[in-house]
C-alpha positions as semicolon CSV with decimal commas, in nm:
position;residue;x (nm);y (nm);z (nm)
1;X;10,974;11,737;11,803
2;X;10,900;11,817;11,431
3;X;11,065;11,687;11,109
4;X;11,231;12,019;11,100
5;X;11,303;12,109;11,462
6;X;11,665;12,085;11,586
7;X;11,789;11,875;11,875
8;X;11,958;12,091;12,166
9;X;12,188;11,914;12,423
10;X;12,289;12,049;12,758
11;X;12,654;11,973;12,908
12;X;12,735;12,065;13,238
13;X;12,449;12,348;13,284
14;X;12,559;12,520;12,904
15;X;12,341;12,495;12,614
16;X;12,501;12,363;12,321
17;X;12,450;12,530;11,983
18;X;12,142;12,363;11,796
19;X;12,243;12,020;11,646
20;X;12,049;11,985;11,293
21;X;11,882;11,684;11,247
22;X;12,027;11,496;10,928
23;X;11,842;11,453;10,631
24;X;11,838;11,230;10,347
25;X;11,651;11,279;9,998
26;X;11,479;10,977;9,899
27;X;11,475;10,916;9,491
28;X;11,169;10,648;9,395
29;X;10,823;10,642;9,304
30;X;10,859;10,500;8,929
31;X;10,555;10,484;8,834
32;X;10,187;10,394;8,935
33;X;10,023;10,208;8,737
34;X;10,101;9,846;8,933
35;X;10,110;9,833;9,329
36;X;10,451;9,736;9,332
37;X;10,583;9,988;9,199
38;X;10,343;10,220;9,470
39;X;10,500;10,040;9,698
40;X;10,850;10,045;9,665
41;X;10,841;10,372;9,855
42;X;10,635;10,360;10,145
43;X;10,826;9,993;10,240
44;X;11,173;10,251;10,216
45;X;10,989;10,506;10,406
46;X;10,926;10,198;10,672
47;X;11,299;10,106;10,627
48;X;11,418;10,443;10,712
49;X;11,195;10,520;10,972
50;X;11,305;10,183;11,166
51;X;11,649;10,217;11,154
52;X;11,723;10,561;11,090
53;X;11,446;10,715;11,285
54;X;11,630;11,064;11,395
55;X;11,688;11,165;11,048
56;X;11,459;11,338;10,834
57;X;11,356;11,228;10,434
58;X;11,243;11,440;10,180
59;X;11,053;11,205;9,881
60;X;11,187;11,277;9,531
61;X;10,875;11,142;9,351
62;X;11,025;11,019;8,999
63;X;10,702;11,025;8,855
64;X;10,422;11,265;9,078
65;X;10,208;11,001;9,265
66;X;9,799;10,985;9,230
67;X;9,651;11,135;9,453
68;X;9,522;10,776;9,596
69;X;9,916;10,691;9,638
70;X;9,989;11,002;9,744
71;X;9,724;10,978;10,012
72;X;9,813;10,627;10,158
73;X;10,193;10,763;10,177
74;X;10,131;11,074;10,393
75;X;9,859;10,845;10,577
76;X;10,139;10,654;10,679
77;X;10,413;10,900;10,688
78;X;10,276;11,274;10,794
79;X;10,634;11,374;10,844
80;X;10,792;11,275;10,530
81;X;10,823;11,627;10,285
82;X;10,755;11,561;9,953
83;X;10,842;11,730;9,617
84;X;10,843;11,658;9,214
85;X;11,063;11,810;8,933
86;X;11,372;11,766;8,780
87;X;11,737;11,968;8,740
88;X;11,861;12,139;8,423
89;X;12,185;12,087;8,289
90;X;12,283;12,366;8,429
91;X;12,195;12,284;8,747
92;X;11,851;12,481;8,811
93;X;11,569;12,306;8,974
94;X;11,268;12,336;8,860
95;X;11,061;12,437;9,165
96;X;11,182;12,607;9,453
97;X;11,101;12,301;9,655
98;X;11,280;12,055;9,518
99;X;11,562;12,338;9,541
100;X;11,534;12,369;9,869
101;X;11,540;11,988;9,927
102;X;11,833;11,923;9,756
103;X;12,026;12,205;9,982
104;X;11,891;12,064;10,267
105;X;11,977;11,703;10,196
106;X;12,274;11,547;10,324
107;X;12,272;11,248;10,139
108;X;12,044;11,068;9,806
109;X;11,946;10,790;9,818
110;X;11,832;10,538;9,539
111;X;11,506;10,377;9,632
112;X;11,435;9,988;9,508
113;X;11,341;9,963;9,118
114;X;11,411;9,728;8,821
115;X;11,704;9,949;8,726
116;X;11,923;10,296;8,832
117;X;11,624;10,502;8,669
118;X;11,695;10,801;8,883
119;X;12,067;10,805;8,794
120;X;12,017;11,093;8,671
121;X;11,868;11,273;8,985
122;X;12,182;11,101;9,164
123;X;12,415;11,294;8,897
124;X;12,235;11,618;8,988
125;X;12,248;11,617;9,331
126;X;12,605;11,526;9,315
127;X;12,683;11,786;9,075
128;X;12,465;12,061;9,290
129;X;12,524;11,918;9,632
130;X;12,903;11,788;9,610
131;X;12,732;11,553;9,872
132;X;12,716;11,138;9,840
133;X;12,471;10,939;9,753
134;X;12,381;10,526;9,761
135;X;12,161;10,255;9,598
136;X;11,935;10,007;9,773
137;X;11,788;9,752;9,559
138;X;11,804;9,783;9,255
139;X;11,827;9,538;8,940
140;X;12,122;9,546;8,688
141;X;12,149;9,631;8,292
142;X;11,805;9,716;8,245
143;X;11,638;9,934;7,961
144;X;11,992;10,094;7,800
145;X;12,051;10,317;8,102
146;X;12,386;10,442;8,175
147;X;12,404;10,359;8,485
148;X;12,767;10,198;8,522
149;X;12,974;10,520;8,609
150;X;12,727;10,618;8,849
151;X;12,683;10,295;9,048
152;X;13,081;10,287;9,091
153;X;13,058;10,670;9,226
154;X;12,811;10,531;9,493
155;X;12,911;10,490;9,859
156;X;12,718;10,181;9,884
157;X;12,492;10,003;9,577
158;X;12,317;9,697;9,679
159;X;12,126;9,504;9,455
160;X;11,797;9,300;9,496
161;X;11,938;8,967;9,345
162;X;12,229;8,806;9,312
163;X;12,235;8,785;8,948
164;X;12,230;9,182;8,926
165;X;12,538;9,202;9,146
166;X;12,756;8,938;8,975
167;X;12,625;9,099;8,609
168;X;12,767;9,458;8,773
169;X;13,037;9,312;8,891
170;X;13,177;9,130;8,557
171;X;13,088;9,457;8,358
172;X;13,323;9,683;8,587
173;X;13,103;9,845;8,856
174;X;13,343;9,921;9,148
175;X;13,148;10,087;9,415
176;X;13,312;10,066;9,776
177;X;13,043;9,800;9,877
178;X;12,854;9,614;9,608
179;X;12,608;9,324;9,805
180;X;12,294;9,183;9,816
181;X;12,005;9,375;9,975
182;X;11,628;9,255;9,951
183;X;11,374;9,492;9,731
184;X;11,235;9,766;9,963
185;X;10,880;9,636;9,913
186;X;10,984;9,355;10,140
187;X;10,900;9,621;10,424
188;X;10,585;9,771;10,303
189;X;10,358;9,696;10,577
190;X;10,028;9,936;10,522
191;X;9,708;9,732;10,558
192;X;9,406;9,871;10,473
193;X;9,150;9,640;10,757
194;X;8,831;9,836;10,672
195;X;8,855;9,759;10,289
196;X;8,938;9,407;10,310
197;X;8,728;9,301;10,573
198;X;8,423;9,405;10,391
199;X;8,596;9,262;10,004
200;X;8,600;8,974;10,164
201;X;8,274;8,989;10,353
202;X;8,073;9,099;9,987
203;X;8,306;8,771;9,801
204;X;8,207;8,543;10,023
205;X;8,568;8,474;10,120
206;X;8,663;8,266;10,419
207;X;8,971;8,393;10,613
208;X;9,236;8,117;10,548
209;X;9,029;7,981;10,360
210;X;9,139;8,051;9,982
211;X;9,469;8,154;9,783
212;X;9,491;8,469;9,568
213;X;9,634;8,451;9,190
214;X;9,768;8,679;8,985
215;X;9,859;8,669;8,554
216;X;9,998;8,887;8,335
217;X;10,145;8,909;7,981
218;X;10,511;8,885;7,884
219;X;10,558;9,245;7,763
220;X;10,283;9,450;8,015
221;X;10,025;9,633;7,728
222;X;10,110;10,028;7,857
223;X;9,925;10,121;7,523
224;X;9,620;10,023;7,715
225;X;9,677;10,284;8,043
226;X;9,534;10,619;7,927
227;X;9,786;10,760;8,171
228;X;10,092;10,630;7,995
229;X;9,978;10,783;7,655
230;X;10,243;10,505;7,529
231;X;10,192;10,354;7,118
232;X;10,082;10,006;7,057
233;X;10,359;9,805;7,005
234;X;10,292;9,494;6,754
235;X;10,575;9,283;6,825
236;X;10,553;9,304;7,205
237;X;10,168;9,235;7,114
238;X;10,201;8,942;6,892
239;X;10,434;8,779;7,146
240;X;10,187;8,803;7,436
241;X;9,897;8,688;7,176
242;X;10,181;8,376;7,090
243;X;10,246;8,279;7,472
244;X;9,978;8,358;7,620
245;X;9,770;8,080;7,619
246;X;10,097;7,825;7,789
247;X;10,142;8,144;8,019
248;X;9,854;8,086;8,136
249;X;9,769;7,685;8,134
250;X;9,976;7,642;8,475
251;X;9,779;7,881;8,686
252;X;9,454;7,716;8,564
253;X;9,563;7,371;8,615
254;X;9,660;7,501;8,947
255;X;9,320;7,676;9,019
256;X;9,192;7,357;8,894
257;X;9,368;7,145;9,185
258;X;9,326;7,384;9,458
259;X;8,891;7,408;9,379
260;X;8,854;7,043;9,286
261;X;9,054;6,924;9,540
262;X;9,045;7,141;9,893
263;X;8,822;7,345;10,042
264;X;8,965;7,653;9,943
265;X;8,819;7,913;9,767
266;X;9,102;8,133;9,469
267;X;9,047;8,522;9,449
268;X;9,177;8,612;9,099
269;X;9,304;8,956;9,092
270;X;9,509;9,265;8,972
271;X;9,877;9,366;9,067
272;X;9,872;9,674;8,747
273;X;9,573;9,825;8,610
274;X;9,534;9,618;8,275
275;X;9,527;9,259;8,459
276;X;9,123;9,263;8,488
277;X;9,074;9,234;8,148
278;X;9,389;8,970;8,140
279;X;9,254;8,761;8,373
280;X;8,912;8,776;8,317
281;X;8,996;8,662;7,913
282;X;9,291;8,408;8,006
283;X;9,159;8,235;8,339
284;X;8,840;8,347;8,444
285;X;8,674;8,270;8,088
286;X;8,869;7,935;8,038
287;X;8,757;7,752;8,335
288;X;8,512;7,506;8,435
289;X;8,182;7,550;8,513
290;X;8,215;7,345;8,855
291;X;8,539;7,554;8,932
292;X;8,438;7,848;8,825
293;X;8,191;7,838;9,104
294;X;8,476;7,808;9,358
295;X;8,669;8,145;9,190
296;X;8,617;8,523;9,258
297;X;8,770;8,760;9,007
298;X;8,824;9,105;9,144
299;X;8,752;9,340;8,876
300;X;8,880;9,666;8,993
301;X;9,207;9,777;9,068
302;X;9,336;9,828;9,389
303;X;9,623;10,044;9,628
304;X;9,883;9,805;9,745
305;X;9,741;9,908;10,140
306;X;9,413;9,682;10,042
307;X;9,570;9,431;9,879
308;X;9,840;9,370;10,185
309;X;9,542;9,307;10,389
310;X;9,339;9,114;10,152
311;X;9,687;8,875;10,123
312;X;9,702;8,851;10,485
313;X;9,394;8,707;10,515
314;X;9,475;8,452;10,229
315;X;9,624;8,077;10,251
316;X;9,901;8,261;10,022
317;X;9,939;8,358;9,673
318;X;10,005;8,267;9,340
319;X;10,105;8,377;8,971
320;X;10,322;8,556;8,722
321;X;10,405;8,876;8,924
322;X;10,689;8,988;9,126
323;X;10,597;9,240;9,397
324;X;10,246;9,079;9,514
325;X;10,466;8,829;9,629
326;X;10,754;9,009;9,761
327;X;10,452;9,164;9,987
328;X;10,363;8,849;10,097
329;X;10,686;8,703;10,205
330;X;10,743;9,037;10,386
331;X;10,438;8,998;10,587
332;X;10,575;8,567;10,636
333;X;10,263;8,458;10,353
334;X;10,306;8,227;10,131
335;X;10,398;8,293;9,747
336;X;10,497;8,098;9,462
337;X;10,630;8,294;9,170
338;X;10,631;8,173;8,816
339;X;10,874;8,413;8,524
340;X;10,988;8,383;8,190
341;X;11,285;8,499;7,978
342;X;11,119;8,828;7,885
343;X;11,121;8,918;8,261
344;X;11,433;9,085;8,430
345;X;11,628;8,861;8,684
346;X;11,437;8,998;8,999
347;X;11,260;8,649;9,006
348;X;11,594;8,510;9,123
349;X;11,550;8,699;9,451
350;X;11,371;8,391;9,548
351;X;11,649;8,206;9,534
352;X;11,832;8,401;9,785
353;X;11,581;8,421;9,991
354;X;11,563;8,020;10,020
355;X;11,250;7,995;9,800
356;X;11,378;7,842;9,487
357;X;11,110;7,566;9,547
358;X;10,884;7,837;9,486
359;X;11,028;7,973;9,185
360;X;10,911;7,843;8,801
361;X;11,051;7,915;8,442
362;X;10,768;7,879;8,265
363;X;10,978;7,847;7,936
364;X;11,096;7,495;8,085
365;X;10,820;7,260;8,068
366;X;10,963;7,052;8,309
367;X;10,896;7,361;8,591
368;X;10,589;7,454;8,414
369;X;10,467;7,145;8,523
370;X;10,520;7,171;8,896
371;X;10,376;7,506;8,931
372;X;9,946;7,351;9,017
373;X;10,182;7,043;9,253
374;X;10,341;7,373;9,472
375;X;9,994;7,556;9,482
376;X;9,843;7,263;9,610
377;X;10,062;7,188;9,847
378;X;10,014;7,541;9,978
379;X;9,620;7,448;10,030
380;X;9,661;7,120;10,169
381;X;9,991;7,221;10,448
382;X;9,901;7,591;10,496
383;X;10,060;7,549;10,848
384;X;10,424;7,419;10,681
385;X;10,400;7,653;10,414
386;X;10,371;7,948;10,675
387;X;10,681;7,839;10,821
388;X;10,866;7,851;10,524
389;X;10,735;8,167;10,440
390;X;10,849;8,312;10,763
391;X;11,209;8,170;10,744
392;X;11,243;8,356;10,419
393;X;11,107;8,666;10,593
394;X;11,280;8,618;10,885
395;X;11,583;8,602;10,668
396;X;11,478;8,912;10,467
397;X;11,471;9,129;10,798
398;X;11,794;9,017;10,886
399;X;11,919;9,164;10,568
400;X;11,760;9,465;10,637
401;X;11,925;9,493;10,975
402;X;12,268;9,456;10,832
403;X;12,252;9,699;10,492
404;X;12,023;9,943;10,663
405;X;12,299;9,956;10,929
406;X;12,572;10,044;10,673
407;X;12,302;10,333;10,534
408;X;12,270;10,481;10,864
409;X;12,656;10,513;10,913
410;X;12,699;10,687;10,570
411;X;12,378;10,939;10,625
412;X;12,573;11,012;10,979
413;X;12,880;11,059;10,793
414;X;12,752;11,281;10,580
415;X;12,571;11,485;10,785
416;X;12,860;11,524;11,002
417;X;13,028;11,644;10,721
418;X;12,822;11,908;10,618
């Protein structure tokens, strides 16, 4: 049966009028610049299509995917409509295809995302619709939105950490159920085989053999992405320029350990598109010659599909990102997270999760200095750190079972209602 085929059911010889299949418009796709943002929505998509997998989704792209996102989604999810645009204030869409989706949709749903950023979507589709709508995963208080009033007219709002939930909670969000509920990238599971087999054949890179790390800056440099036509921004610039260099110290002490000191091989490389040059100026360029010899630096970007599978094949992972690693623990690999005050709390997921061994404030000194100790450990126990990494994902999925659950009883609700 198709994505828009109806079910008929037969009772005692009659043919019951056609049953329409529910449907539920998806809001996410934030941007596309770093592969976790890419894949917030095809690990929703997986989500949806495991526990909900009678009902249809339309994809509200936020921001219209590239065509290389855009191509790994549909890849993955050939049934799974999807449309672009926005509402006017007077409640016109702006293409006759998101028009259609939003008539068609029995209830919106929120994807994962540092903040409410489609609350505005939500408003319009409540406003056009009269239908409900929810929010899976989301941090708290980001970025000025106004987002309280429309989190408390939710039927559900779960956030990704705990910190987010008791933050909404003390400011006055009162949706029916406010809980915990792990990021959506948890569940992407695309793997791209072809593409990391031969990366790693060309590098020289021994399956198990060698952790992957990942840097950044405290405030990421948009002004550098040509397709975020965003102005330089000198104070967010001179504070990356004035932390950059203890930002980075742990990662190549711990690159340090891991080459000097194991067998293993470390694959430095990209989770947004301005991390090449990053890396290349921060680690690659600041280590030793004898380690240096041990290190691969990837210099291209990549889809989050190859970079799943390139993980996979890794001892585990490394650095100052957040959704490498949430990949990672999804797929029970590894991942040690380090974050700073400039970050949002989604670093405290790891917490909840059970992996606050695994979780550094780099503005302490005294977890600074126990981020190259972790790694290492890592390289030397890869067995013991796989089990750890599979109790938190293990734990994750379990999570998933139970929110998803209350998701699938409010899209039934809906559509029953409609």
């Amino acid at each position: 049966m198709s994505a828009n085929e109806t079910d008929m059911t037969e009772t005692s010889g009659m043919v019951s009028p056609p049953r329409r299949r529910p449907h539920i418009l998806l809001c996410s796709a934030w941007q596309n610049v770093n592969i976790g943002d890419i894949a917030h929505t095809p690990g929703a998509l997986a989500l949806l299509e495991e526990y909900l997998p009678d009902v249809d989704v339309t994809l509200w792209a936020y921001t219209p995917l590239t065509s290389g996102a855009a191509a790994m989604i549909r890849q993955r999810f050939p049934r799974v409509s999807i449309v672009t645009g926005t509402v006017s204030p007077d409640d016109q869409a702006s293409n006759e295809e998101l028009g259609a989706a939003l008539s068609r949709a029995d209830f919106f749903l929120h994807g994962s995302g540092p903040a409410m950023l489609g609350w505005a979507h939500a408003e319009a589709f409540s406003r056009c619709t009269g239908r409900p709508f929810g929010v899976y995963g989301v941090t708290y208080g980001l970025y000025g939105i106004p987002e309280k009033a429309t989190l408390s007219r939710t039927r559900f709002t779960y956030f990704r950490e705990s910190v987010s939930l008791e933050t909404a909670r003390r400011d006055g969000v009162q949706a029916p159920i406010m809980e915990f509920a792990p990021d959506a990238a948890f569940a992407f599971n695309q793997r791209d085989e072809v593409k990391a087999i031969t990366f790693l054949r060309d590098h020289d890179l021994e399956e198990g053999n060698f952790l992957c790390c990942i840097s950044r800056l405290r405030y990421t440099p948009f002004w550098e992405m040509s397709s975020k036509n965003t102005p330089f921004d000198p104070a967010r610039h001179a504070r990356n320029e004035a932390k950059k260099e203890s930002d980075h110290e742990p990662l190549r002490e711990a690159i340090i350990a891991v080459t000097r000191q194991t067998t293993m091989k470390v694959l430095i490389c990209p989770e947004d598109e301005t991390q090449m040059r990053i890396t290349r100026e921060n680690l690659v360029e600041r280590l030793p010659k004898d380690v240096l010899e041990r290190v691969v630096w990837r210099e291209a970007f990549w889809l989050p599909d190859e970079a799943l599978a390139v993980y996979a094949r890794s001892a585990g992972l490394f650095g100052s990102e957040m959704h490498s690693p949430i990949m990672c623990i999804g797929s029970g690999i590894p991942a040690v997270v380090c974050r700073w005050e400039e970050q949002s709390t989604k670093g405290y997921m790891w917490r909840d999760i059970g992996l606050g061994e695994w979780l550094f404030d780099l503005d302490k000194n005294e977890e600074a200095s126990g981020v190259a100790g972790a790694v290492l450990a890592i390289a030397k126990d890869p067995a013991a750190a796989r089990a750890k990494a599979a109790r938190a994902r293990d734990l994750v999925r379990a999570r998933f079972g139970e929110t998803m659950g209350v998701v699938r009883q409010e899209v039934l609700a809906a559509s029953h209602g409609a």
